[in-house]
Backbone as a ProteinNet text record, in pm:
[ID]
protein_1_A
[PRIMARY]
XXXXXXXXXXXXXXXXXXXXXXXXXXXXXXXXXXXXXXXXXXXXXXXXXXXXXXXXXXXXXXXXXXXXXXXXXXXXXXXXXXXXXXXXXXXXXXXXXXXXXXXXXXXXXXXXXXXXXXXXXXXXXXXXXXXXXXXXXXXXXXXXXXXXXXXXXXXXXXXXXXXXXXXXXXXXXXXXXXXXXXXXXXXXXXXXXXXXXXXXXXXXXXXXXXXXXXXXXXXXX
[TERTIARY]
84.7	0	87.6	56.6	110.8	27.7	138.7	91.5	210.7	140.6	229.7	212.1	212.8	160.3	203.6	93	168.4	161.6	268	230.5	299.9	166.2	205.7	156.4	242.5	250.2	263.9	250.1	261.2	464.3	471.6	626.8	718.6	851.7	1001.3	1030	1091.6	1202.6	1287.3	1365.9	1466.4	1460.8	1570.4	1561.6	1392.5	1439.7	1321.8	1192.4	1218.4	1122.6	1079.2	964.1	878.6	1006.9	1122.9	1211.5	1306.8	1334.8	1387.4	1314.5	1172	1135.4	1089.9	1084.8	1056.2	1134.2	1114.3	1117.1	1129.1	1062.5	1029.1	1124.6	1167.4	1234.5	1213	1319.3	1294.4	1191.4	1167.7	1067.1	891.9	894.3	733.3	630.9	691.6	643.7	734.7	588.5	667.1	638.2	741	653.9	702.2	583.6	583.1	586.3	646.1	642.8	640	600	579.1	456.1	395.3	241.7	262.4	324.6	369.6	458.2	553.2	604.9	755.3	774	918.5	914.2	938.9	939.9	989.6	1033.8	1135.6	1099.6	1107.5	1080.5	1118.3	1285.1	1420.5	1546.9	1640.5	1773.8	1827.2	1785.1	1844.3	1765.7	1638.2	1534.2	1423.1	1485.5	1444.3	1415.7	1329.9	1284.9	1224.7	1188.5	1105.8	1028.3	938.5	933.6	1028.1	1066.7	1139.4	1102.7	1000.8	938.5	923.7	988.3	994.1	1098.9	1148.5	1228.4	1297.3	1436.2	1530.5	1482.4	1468.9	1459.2	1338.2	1234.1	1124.2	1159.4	1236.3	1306.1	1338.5	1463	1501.4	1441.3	1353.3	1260.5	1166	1154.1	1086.7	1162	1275.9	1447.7	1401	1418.2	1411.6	1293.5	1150.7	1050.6	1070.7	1131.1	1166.8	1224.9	1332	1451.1	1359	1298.4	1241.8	1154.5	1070.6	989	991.3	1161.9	1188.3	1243.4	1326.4	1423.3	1213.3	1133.3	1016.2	1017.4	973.7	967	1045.6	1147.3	1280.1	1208	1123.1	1058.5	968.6	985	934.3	774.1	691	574.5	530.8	583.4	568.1	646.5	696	817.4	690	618.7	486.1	434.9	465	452.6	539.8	652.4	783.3	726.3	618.3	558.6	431.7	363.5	205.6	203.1	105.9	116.4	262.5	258.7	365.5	520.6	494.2	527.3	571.8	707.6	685.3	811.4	735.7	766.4	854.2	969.8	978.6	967.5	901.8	835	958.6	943.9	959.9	863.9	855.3	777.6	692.8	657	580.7	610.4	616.3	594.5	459.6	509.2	360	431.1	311.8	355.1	194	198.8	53.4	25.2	-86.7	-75.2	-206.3	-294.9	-408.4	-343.7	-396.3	-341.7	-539.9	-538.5	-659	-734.4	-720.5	-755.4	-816.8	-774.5	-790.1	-717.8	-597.2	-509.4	-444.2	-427	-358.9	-479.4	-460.5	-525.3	-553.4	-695.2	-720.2	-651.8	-622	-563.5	-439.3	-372.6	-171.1	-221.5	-295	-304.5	-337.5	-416	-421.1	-308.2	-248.7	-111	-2.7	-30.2	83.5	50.3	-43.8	-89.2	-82.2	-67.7	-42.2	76.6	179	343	370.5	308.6	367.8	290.6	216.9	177.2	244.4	305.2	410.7	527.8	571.9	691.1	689	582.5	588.5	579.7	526.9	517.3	637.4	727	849.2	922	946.1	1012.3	959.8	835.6	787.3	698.6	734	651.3	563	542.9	502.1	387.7	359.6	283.2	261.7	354.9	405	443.6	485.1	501	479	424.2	409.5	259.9	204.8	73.4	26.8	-58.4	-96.4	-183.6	-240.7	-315.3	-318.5	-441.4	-450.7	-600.4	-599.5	-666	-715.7	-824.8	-835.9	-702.6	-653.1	-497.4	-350	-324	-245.3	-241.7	-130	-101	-16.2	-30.6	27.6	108.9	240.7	257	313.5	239.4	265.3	341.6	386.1	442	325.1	279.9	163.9	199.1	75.2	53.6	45.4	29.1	-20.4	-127	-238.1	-378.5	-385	-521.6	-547.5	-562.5	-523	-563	-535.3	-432.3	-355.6	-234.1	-254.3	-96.6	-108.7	24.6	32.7	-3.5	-41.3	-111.1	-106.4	-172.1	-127	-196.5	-283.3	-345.2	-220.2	-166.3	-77	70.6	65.1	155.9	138.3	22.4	-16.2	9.9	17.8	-2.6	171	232	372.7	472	404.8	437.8	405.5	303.3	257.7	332.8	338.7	420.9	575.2	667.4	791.1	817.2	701.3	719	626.3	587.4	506	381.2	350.2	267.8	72.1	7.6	-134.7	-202.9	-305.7	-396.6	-503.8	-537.8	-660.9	-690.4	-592.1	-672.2	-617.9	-719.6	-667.1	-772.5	-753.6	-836.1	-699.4	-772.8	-714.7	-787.8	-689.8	-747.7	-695.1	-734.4	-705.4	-740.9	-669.1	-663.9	-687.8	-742.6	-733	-770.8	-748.8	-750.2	-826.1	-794	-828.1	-854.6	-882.3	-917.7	-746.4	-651.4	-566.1	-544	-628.1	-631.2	-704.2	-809.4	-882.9	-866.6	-776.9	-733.7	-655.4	-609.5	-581.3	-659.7	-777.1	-886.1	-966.5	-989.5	-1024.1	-895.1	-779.4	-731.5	-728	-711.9	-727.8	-854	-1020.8	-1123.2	-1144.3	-1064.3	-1040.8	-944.6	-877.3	-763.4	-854.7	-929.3	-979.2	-1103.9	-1215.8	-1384.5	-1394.8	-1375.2	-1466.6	-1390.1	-1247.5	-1169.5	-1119.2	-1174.2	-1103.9	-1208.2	-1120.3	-1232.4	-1141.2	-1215.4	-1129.7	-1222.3	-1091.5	-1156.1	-1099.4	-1175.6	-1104.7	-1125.8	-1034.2	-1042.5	-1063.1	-1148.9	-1175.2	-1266	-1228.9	-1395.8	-1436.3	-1366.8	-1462.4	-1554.4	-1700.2	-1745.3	-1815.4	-1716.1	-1730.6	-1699.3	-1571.9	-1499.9	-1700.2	-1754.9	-1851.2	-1998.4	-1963.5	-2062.4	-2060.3	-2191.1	-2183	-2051.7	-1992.5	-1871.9	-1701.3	-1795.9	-1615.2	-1624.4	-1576.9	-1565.2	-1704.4	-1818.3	-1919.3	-1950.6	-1979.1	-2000	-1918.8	-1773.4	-1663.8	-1713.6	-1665.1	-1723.6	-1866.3	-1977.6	-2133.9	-2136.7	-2083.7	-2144.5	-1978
-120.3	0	124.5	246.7	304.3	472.8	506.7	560.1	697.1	828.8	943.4	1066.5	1165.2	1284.1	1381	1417.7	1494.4	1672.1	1723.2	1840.9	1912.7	1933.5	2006.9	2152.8	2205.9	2359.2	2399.5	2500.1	2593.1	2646.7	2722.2	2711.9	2632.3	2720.2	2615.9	2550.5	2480.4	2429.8	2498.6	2569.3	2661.6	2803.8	2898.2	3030.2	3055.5	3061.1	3119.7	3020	2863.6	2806.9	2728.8	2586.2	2593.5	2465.1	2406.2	2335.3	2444.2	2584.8	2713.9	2684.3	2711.1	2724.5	2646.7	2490.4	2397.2	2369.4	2316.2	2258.8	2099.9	2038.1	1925.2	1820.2	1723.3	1639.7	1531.4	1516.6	1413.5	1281	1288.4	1115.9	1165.5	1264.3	1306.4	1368.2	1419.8	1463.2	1406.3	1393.2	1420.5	1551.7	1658.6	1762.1	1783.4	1829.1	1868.3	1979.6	2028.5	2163	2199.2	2337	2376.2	2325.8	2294.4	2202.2	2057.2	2000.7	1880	1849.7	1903.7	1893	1866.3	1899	1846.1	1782	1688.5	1619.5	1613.4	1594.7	1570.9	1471.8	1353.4	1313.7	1298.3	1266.3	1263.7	1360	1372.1	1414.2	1325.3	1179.8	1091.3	1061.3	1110.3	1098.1	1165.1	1252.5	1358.1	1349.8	1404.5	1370.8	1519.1	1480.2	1598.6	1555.8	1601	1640.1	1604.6	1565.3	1600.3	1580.3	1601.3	1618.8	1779.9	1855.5	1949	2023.6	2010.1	2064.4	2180	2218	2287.1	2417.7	2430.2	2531.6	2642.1	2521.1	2604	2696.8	2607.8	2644.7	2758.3	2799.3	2890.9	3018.2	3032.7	3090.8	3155.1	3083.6	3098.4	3203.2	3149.3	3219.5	3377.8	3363.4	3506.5	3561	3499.9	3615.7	3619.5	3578.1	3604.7	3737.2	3709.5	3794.8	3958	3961.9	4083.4	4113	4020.6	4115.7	4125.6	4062.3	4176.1	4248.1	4296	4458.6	4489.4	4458.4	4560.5	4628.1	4544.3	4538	4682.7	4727.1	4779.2	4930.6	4923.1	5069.7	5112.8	5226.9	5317.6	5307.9	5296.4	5271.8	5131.2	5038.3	4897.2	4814.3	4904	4851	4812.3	4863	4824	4651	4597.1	4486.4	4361.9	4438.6	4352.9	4280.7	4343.8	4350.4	4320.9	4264.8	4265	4105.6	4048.3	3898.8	3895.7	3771.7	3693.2	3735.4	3858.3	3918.6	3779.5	3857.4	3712.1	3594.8	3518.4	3399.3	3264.2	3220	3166	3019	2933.4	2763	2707.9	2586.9	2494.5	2455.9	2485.8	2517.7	2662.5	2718.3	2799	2976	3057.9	3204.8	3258.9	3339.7	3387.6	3513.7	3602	3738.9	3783.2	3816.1	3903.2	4010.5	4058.3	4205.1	4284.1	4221.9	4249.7	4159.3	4222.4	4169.4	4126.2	4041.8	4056.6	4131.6	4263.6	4359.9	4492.3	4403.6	4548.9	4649.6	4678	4785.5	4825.9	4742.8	4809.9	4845.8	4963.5	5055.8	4948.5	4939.4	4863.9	4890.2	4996.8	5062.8	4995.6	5032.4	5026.4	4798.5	4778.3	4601.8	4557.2	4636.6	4604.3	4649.2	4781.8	4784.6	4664.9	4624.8	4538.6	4437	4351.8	4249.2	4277.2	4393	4458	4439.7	4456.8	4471.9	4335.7	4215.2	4129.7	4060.2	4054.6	3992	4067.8	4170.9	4242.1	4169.7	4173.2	4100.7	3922.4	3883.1	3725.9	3686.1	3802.8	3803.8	3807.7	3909.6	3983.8	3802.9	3756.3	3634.1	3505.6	3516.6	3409	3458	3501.7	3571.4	3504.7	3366.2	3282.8	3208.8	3226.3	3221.5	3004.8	3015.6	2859.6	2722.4	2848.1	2756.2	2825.6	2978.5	3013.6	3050.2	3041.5	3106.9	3173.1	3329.3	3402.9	3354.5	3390.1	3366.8	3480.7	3496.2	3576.1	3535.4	3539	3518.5	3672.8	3660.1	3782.5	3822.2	3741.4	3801.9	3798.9	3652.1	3639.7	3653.9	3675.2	3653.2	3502.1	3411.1	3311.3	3305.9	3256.5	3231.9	3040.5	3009.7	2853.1	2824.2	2713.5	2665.7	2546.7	2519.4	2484.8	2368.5	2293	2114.4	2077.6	1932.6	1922.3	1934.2	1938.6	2023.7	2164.1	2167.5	2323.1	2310.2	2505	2530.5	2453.1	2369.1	2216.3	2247	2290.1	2314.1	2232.5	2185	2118.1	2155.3	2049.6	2088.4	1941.8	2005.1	1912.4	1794.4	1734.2	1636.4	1585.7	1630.4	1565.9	1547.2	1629.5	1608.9	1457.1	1483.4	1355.1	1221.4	1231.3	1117.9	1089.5	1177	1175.9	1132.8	1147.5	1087.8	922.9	902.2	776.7	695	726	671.8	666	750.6	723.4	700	678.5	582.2	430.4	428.2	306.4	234.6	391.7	359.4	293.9	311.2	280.6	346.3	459.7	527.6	469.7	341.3	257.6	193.5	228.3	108.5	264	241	331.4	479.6	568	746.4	805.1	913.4	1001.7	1126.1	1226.5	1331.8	1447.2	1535.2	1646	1753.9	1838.8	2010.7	2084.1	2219	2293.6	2414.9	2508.7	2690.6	2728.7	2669	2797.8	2717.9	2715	2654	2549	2598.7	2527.6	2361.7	2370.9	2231	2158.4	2183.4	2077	1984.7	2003.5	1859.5	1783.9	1818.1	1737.9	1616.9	1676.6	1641.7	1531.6	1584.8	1498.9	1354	1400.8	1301.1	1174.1	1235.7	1128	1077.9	1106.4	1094.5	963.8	1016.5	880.5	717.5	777.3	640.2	598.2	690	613.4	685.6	665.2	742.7	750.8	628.1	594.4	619.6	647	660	807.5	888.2	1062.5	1146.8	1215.5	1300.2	1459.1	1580.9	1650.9	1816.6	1901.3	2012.1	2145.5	2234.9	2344	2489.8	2571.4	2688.9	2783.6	2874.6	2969.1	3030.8	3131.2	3285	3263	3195.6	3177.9	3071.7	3176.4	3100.2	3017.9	3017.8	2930.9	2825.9	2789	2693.3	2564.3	2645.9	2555.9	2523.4	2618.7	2567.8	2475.1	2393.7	2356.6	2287.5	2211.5	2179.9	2192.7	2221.5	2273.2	2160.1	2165.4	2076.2	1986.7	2052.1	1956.3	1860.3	1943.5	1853.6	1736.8	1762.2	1633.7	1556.3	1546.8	1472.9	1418.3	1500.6	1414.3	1372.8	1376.7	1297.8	1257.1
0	0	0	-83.5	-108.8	0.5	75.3	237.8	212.2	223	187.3	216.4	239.1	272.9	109	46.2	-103.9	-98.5	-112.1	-129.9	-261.2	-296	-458.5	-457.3	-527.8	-489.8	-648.4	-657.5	-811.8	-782.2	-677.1	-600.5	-668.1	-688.2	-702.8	-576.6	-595.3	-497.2	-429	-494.5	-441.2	-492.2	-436.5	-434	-398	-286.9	-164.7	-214.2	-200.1	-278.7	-149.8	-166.7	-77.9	14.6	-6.9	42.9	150.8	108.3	187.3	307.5	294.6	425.6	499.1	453.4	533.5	626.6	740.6	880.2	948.2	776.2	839.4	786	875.9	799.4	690.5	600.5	495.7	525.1	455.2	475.5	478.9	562.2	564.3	482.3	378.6	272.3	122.5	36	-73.2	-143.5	-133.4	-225.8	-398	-449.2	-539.5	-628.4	-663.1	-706.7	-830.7	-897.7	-1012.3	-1094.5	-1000.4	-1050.1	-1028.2	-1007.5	-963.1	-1127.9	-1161.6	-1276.7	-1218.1	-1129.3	-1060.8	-912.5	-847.8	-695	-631.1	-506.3	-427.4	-301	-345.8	-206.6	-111.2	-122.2	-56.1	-111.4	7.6	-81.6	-202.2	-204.9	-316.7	-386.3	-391.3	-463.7	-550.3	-657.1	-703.6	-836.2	-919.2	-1020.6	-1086.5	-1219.2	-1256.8	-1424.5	-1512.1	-1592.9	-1719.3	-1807.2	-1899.8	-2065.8	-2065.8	-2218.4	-2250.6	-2186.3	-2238.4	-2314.8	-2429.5	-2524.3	-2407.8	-2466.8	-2371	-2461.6	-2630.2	-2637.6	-2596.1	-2546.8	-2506.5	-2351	-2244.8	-2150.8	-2136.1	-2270.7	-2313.9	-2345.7	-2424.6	-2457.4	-2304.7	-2172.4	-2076.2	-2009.4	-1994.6	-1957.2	-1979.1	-2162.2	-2185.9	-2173.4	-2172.9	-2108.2	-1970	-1892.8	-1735.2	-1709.5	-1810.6	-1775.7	-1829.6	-1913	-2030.4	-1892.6	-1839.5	-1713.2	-1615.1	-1565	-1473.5	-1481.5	-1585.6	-1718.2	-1661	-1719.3	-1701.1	-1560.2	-1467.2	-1309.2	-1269.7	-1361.6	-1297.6	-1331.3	-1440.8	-1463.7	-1372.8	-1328.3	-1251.8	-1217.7	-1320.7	-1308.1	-1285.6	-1336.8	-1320.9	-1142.8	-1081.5	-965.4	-897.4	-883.1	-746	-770.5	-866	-900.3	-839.4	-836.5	-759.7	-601.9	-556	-388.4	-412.1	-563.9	-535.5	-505.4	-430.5	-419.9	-389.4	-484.6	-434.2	-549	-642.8	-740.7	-860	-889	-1051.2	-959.4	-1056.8	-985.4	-1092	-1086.3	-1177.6	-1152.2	-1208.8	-1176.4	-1318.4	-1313.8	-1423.5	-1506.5	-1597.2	-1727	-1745	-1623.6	-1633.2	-1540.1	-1585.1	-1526.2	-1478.5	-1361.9	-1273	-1265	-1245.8	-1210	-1143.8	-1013	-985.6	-1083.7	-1117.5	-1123.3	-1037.1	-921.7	-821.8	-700.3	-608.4	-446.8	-420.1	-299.3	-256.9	-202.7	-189.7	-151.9	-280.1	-385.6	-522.4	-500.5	-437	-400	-527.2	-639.5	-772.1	-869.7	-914.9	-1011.7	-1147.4	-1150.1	-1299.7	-1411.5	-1427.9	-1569.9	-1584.2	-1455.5	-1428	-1442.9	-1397.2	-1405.5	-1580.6	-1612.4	-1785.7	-1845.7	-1808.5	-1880	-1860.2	-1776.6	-1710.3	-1770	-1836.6	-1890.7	-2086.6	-2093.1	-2199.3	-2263.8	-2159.5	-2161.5	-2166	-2087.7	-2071.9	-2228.3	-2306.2	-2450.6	-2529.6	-2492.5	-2583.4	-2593.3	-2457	-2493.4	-2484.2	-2523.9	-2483.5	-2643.1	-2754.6	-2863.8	-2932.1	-2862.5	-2936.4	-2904.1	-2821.2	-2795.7	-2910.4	-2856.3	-2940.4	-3028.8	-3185.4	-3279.5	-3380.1	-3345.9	-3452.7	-3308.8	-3228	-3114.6	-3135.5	-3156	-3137.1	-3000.9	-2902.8	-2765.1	-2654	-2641.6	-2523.5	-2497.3	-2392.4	-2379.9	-2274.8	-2260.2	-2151.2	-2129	-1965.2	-1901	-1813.6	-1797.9	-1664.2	-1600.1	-1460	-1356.3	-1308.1	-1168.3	-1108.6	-1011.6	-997.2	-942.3	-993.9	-1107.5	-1143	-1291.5	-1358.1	-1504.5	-1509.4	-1629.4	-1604.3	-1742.9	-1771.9	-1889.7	-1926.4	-2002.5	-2025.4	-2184.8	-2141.8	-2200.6	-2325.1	-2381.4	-2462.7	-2471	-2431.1	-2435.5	-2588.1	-2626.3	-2752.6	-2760.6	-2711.2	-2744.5	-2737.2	-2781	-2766	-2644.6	-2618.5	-2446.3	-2365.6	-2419.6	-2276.2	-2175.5	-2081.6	-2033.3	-1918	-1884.2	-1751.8	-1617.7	-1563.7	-1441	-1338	-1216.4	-1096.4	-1133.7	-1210	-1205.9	-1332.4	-1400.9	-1470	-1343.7	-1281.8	-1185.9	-1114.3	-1050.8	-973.9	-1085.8	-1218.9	-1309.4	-1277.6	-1285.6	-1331.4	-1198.9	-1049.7	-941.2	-933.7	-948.3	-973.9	-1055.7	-1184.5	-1298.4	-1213.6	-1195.7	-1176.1	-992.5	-917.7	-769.4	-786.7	-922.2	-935.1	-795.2	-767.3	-659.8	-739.1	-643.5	-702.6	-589.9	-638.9	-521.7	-506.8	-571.9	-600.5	-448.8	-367.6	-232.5	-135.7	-43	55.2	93.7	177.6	144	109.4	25	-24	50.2	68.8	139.3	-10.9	-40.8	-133.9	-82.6	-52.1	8.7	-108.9	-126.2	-240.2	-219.5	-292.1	-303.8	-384.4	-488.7	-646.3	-742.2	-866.3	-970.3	-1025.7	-967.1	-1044.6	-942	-855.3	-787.2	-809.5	-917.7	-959.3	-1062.2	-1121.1	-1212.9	-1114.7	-1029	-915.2	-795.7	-788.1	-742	-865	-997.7	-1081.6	-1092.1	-1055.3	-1114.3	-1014.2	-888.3	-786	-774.9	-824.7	-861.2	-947.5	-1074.5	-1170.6	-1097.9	-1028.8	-968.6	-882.1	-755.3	-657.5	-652.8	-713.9	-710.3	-546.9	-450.3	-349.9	-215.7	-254.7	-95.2	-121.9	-197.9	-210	-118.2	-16.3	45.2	60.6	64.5	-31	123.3	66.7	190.4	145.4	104.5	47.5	67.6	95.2	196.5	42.4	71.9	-90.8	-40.1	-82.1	-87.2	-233.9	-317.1	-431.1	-481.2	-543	-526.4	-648.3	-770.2	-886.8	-862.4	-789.6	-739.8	-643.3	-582.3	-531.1	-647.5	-775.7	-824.9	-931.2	-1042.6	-1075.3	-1195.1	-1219.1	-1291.5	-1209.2	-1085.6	-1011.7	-899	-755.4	-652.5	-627.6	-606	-597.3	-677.8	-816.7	-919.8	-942.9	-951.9	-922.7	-824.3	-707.3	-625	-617	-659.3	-679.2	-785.1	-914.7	-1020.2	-1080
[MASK]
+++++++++++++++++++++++++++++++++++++++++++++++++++++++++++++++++++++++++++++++++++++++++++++++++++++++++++++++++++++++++++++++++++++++++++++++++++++++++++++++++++++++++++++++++++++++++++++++++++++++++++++++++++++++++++++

């Protein structure tokens, strides 16, 4: 039986990542990070992802580097402190541009979402491997699945833990924690492995997340 505590995070690993500030010792977690696209379960036991072409990597590199050269302009610096500001994952870029409070000016948040398809274009001009996103708090930039609108996510994470610890979630409870919309392919996926032992608890003021097609609906039908 396969017995674990999982924590998957959107978070790197390192440089001020979610391993910096842990406390706890090896063995008790396995976490996951960057959507569950890289793991760590041990110091000798580390894994990640690797179907992703280096030059796309590359390409991520340089829209990183282009927004924070932005960040550095005068009008855009308030960004450096909104949330959790930009953030760099494996495969994927985050940058806030709203705190939970609405404290940044709508206008200065559309410019900022403005700047960043500017330069995600100037990089990638044939709109071939990168893709925006934005949320009510975050901007996201992905790296593009082979489908449309496909980018990786924790329920591919969870596939990709499974696959390389050759575990099975089919016997046992599953407990699933969650926030925001990007935890529910997570929830679906442990859904599909184990329908009858997943029981799931999720802290959110939002409230799409409780309606039809989101947490309930998973779990009741």
């Amino acid at each position: 039986m396969f017995v674990a505590t999982l924590c998957t995070v959107l978070d790197y690993f390192r440089i001020n990542g979610i391993l910096d500030v842990s406390t706890i010792p090896p063995g008790y977690y396995y976490y996951g990070a960057s959507a569950g696209r890289e793991w760590f379960v041990d110091p000798t036991n580390k894994f990640k992802d690797t179907s992703i072409p280096e030059q796309h990597l590359h390409l991520l590199d340089e829209v990183f580097q282009k927004i924070s050269q932005l960040l550095e302009r005068q009008e855009f610096r308030v960004f450096t402190w909104v949330g959790s500001g930009l953030q760099k994952h494996y495969g994927h870029l985050t940058i806030a541009h709203q705190d939970i409070y609405g404290s940044v000016k709508k206008d200065l948040s559309e410019e900022l979402f403005d700047e960043i398809n500017r330069i995600v274009m100037m990089i990638d001009p044939e709109n071939n491997v990168l893709d925006v996103k934005s949320s009510n708090l975050d901007i996201k930039i992905y790296l593009k699945g082979k489908g449309a609108d496909q980018h990786f996510n924790k329920g591919h994470g969870i596939r990709l833990l499974c696959e390389k610890m050759k575990c099975d979630l089919k016997e046992g409870n599953i407990l699933v924690c969650g926030d925001s919309t990007t935890d529910l392919p997570m929830l679906e996926e442990c859904l599909a492995r184990n329908p009858s032992g997943v029981y799931t608890i999720w802290v959110t003021t939002d409230s799409l997340l409780q309606k039809k097609g989101s947490v309930f609906y998973l779990c009741v039908f």
